[in-house]
C-alpha positions in Angstrom: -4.6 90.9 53.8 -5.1 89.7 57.2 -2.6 89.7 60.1 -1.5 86.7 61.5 -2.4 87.1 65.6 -1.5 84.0 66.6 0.9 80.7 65.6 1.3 77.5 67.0 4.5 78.8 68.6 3.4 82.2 70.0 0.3 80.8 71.0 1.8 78.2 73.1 4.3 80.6 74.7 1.3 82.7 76.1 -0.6 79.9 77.4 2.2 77.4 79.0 0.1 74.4 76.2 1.2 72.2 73.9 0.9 72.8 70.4 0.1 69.7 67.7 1.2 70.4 64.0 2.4 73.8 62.7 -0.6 76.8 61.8 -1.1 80.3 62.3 -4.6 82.5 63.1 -6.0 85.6 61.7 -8.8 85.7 64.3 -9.6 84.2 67.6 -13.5 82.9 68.1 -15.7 81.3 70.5 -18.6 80.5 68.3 -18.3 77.4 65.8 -21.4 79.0 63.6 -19.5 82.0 63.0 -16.3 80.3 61.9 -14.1 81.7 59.0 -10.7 80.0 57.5 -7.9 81.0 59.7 -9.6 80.7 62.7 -8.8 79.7 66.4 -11.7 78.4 67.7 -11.3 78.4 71.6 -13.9 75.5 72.9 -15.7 76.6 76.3 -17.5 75.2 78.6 -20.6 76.5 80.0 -23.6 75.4 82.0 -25.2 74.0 78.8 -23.0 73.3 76.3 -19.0 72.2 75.9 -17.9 73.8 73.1 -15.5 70.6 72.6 -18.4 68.7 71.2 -17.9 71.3 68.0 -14.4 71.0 67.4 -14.8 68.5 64.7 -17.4 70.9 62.3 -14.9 74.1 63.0 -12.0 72.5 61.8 -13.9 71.3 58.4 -15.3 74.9 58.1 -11.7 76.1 58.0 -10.6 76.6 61.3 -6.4 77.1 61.7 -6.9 75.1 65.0 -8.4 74.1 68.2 -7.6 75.5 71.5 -8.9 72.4 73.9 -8.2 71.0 77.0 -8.2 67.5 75.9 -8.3 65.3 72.6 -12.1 65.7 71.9 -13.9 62.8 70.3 -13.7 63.0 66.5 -10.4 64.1 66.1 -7.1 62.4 65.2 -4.1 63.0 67.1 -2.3 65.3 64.3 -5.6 67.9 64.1 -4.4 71.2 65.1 -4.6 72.1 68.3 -3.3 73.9 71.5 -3.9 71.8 74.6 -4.0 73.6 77.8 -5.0 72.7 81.3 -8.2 75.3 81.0 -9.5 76.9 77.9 -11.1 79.7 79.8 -7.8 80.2 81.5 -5.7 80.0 78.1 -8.3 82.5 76.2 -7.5 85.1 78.9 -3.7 84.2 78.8 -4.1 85.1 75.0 -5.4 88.2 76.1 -2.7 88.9 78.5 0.0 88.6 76.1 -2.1 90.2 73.3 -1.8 93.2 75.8 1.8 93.0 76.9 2.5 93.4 73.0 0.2 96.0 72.2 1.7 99.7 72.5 -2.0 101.5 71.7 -3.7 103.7 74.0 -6.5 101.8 75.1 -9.8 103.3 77.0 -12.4 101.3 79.0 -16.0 102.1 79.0 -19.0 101.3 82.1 -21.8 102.6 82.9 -25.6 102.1 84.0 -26.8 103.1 80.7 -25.2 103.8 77.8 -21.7 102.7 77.3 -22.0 100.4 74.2 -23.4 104.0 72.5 -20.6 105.5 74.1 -17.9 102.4 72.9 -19.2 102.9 69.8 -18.8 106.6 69.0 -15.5 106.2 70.5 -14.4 103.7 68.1 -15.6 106.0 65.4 -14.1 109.2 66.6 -10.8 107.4 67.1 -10.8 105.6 63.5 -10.6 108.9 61.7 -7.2 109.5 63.7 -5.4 105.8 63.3 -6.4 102.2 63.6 -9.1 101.3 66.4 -10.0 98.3 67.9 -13.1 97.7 69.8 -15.2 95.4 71.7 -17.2 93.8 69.3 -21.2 94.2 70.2 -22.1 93.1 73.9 -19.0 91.4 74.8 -18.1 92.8 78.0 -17.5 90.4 80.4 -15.1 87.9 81.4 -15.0 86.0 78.4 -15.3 89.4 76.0 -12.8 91.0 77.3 -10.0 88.7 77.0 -11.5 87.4 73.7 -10.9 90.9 72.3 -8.1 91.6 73.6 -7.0 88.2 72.0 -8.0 89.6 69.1 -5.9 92.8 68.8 -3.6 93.1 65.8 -0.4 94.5 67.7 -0.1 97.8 65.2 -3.4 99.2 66.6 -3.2 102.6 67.5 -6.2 102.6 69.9 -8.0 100.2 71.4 -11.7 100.3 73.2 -13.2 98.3 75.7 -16.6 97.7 77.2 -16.9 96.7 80.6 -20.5 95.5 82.4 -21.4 93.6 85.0 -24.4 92.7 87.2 -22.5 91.9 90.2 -20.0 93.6 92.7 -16.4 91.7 92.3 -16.9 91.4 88.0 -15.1 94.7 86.5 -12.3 94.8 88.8 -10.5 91.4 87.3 -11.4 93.0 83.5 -9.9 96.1 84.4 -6.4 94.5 85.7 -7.0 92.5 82.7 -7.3 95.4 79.9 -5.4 97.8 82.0 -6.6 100.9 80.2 -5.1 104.4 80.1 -8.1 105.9 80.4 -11.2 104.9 82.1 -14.9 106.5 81.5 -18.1 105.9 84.2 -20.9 107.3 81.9 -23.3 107.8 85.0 -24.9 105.8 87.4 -28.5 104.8 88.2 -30.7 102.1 89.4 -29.9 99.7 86.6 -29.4 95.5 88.5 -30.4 97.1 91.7 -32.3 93.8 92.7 -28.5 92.8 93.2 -27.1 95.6 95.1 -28.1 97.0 98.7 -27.8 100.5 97.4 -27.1 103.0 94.5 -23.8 103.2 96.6 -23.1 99.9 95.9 -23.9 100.0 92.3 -20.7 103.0 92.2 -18.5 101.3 94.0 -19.2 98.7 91.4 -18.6 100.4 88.5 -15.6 102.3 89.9 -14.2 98.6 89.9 -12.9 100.1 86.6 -10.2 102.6 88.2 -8.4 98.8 89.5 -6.3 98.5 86.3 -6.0 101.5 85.0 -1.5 102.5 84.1 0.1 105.0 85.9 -0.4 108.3 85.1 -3.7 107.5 83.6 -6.8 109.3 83.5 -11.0 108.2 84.8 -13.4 110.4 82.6 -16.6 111.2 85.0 -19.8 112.5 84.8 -20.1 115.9 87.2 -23.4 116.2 87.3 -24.5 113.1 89.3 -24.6 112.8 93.1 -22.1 110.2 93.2 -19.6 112.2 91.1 -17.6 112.6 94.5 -17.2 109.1 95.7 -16.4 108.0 92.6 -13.7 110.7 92.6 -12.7 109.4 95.7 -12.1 105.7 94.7 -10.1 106.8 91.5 -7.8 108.7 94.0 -7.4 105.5 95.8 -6.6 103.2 93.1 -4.0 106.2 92.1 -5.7 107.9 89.8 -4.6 111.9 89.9 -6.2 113.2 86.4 -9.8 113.6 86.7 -11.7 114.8 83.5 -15.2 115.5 84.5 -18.0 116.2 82.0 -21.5 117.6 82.2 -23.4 120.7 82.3 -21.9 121.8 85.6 -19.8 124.8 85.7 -16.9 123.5 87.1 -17.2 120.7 84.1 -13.9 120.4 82.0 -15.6 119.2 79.2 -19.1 121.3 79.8 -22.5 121.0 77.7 -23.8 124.5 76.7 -26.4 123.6 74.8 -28.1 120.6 73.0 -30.8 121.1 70.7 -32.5 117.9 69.3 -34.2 116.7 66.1 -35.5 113.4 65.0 -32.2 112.7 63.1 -29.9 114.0 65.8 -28.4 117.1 68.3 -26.3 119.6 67.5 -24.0 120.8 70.4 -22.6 123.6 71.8 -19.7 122.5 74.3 -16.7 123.8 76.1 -13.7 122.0 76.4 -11.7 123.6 79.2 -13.2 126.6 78.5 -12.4 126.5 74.6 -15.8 126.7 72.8 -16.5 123.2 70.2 -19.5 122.7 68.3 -20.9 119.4 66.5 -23.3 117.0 65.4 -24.0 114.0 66.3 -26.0 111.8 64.3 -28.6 110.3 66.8 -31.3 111.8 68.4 -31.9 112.8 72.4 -30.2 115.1 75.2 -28.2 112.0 76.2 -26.4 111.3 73.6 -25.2 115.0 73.4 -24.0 114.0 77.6 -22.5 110.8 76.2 -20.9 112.4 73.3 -19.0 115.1 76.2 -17.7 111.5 77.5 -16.5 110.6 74.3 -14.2 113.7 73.3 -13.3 113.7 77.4 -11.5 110.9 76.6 -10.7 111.6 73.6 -8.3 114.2 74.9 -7.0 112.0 77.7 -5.9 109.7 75.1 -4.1 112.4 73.3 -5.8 112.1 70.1 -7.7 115.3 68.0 -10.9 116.6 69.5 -12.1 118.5 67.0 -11.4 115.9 64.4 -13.3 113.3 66.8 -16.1 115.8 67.3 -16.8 115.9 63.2 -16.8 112.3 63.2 -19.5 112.4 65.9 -22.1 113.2 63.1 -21.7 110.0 61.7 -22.8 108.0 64.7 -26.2 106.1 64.8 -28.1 103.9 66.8 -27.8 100.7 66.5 -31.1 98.0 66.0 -32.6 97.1 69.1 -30.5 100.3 71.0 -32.8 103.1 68.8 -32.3 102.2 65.2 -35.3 104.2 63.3 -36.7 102.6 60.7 -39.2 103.9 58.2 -41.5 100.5 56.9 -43.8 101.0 53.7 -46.9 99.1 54.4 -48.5 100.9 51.0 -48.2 103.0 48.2 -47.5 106.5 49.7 -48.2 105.0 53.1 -45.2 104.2 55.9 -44.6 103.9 59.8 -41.6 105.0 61.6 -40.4 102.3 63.5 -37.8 103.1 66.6 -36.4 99.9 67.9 -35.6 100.0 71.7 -35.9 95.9 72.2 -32.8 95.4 73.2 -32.8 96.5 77.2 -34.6 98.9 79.5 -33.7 100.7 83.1 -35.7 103.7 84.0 -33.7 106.6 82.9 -33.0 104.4 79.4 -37.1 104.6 79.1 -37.4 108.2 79.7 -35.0 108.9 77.3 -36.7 106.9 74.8 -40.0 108.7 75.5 -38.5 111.9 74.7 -37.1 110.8 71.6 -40.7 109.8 71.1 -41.9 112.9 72.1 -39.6 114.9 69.7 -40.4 113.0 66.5 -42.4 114.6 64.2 -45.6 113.2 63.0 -47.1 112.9 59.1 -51.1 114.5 59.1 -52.9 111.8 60.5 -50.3 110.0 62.9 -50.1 109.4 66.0 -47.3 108.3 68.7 -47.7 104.9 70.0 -45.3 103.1 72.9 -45.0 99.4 73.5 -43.3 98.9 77.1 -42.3 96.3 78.4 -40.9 95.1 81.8 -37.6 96.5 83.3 -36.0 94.0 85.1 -33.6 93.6 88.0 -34.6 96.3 89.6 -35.4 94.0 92.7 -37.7 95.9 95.6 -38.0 98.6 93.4 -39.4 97.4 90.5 -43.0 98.3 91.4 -42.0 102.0 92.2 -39.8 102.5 89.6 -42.3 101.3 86.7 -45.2 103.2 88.2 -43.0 106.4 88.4 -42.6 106.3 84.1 -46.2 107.5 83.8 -45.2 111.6 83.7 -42.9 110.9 81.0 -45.3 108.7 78.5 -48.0 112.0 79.0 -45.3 113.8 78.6 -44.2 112.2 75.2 -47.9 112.8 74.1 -48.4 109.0 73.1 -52.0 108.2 72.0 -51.9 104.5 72.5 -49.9 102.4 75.2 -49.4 98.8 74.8 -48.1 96.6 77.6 -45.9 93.5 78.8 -46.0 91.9 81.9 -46.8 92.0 85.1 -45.1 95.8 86.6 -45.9 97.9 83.1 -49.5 96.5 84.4 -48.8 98.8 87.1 -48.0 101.6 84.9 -50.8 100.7 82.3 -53.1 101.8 85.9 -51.5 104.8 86.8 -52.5 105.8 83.1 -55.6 107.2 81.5 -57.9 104.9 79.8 -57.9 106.6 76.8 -54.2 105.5 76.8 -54.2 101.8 77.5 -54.2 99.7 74.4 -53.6 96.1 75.0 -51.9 94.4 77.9 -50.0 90.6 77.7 -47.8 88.9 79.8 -45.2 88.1 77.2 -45.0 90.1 74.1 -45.9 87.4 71.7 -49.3 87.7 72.8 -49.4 91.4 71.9 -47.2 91.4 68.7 -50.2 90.7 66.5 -52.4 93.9 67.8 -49.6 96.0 67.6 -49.0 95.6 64.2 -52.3 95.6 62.9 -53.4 98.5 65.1 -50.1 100.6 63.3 -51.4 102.8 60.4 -49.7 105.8 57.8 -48.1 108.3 59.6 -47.4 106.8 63.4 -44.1 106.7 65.3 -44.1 103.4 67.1 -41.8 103.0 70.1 -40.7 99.3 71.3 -38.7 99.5 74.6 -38.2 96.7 76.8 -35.5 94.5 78.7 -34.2 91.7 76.5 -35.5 89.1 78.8 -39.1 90.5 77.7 -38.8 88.7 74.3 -39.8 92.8 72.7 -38.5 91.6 69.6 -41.4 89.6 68.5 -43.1 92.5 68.7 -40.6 94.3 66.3 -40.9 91.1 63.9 -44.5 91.5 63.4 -44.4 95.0 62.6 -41.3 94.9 60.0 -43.7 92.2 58.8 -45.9 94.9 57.7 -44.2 95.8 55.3 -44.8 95.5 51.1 -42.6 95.5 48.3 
């Protein structure tokens, strides 16, 4: 049975609007497509679209009501609805008094690379100890956040929240926002550099997170990175005294002894202030046994079971388009291994890849083949930083090395010929060769930044398949 989140009542209370007609909402949305009954569908506005225009089709489709800022066109003057000066405004007003209610322990998540894996395991490790809510796929940013907070049944017992941003200035309001009890930097690298003067300023960034973190809370960091000490220092000065730093280091509280990976995941020999823990978790590559250190770090500044979050670990997987492997038939006896990496790309994300690559085990007759495509935002950079991946594709022993635009064609050269396979500017034009270069027995890699289009090139080889 679902919860009721919101009536016309409460919902009018949080926002300062006026309420038409008498309804209550299981669920808060943004998206008329995905519309169930019991809705509130919350119309937007955005460069290209006002999501007032789709009022009308949400409330056939069931919605409980409208959150608008005005009557749109369509709809009589009993519909259901919560008028408010902004909607944008309103939805994060939801979110505030969705918080104000909530007595769970929440934690926030950032990070150059990783944090939806590590959001994700976290949700998992915590749902075997209570009821979790999460951040649901990519939204983290100023609408996600108070959308999920919006949606937060007030009996959770933990709640977990993804923060990104691209820009300096765009955690910092989602942190005061959430205001989390624990906050977690997964590490930090050259990942929307072309936006920052400076690694430096990519940390200070990210520590943004510290901002609205509750009294007495905790910030979860990664002791093995350079930056580890400044951003120490800014948790100290948003008043953060409880630092729980993870890593390899010695002096790590949650320390990694040992990691050894398969093409189904790594098993994992930690210490958790000096108390030995071993696990599984259930995807492959050295950095999700770091990530997972993140994971029960914070687990334990939440005050939930580590050892019952660590057994939970083994049930974590990639996700499509963030390493999802997939085995396609394409004849009788006769398959591919598909790892799909289409989703996004930064330079440490692509090396990691390439080792998983590397460590996958092939049939007689198979070979390793990668399909890059450009990493972008990476600004002044980019040219170095693409060329600078060719010791980790000889390293991941890849026979074939397909390309997409214009700065993997500066990798593609720093290559040997007997590598480069075909080269296009979008991946459209390569989707085709791809698939019908793939035969029994090969491990295909497709790694890219979502702006790259990479998934026509996944389409064309899941197209391979037969019955």
């Amino acid at each position: 049975m679902s919860v009721t989140l919101w009536t016309d009542k409460t919902a009018a209370r949080a926002t300062g609007g006026k309420s038409t007609g008498e309804w209550k909402a299981t669920n808060v949305v943004i998206d008329s497509r995905s519309i169930r009954p019991g809705d509130l569908f919350c119309a937007l506005k955005g460069d290209r679209f006002d999501g007032h225009d789709f009022c009308a089709d949400a409330l056939q489709k069931g919605a409980a009501a409208v959150l608008v800022d005005h009557l749109p066109q369509g709809l009589n003057q009993n519909a259901p609805r919560l008028e408010v000066g902004d909607t944008l405004q309103a939805l994060c007003d939801l979110g505030t008094d969705a918080r104000n209610r909530s007595k769970a322990t929440l934690v926030a998540v950032t990070g150059s690379v990783g944090k939806t894996g590590t959001k994700e395991s976290l949700k998992l490790s915590l749902s075997v100890q209570g009821k979790v809510h999460a951040t649901f796929g990519n939204l983290n940013n100023h609408i996600g956040a108070p959308l999920t907070l919006s949606r937060m049944d007030p009996t959770v017992d933990w709640g977990v929240f993804e923060m990104g941003m691209n820009h300096a200035g765009e955690i910092a309001p989602l942190s005061r926002l959430v205001r989390p009890h624990v906050a977690v930097i997964t590490n930090i690298n050259p990942v929307h550099i072309e936006n920052f003067a400076s690694i430096e300023g990519i940390a200070d960034a990210k520590a943004e997170i510290f901002e609205g973190v509750e009294p007495g809370g905790t910030a979860v960091l990664n002791s093995d990175q350079k930056l580890f000490d400044r951003l120490a220092a800014s948790a100290k000065r948003a008043g953060i005294d409880n630092i729980l730093k993870f890593g390899a280091l010695e002096d790590a509280d949650m320390r990694l002894i040992e990691a050894v990976t398969d093409t189904s995941g790594v098993d994992v020999k930690a210490e958790l202030y000096g108390e030995p823990l071993e696990y599984r978790v259930g995807a492959p590559g050295e950095h999700w046994a770091m990530n997972s250190l993140a994971v029960l770090g914070a687990v334990h500044a939440m005050g939930a079971d580590v050892e019952k979050a660590a057994k939970a670990l083994a049930q974590v997987g990639p996700q499509k388009g963030r390493g999802q492997q997939t085995d396609i038939v394409i004849g009788r006896g006769e398959s591919f291994r598909l790892i799909d990496e289409s989703y996004n790309a930064s330079p440490p994300a692509v090396k990691a890849a390439l080792a998983i690559l590397r460590d996958s085990a092939l049939r007689y007759g198979g070979r390793r083949i990668a399909v890059l495509g450009d990493m972008l935002e990476l600004g002044d950079r980019a040219r170095a930083l693409h060329e600078e991946l060719a010791p980790a594709v000889l390293d991941a022993e890849v026979e074939q090395v397909f390309t997409v635009g214009e700065n993997m064609a500066l990798l593609r050269d720093k290559l040997p010929a007997t590598l480069r396979a075909r080269h296009g500017d979008t991946a459209a034009e390569i989707a085709g060769d791809v698939a019908a270069t793939v035969q029994d027995g090969d491990v295909v890699l497709v790694k890219g930044s979502l702006g790259m289009g990479m998934k026509a090139v996944i389409e064309a080889l899941e197209e391979r398949a037969v019955d």
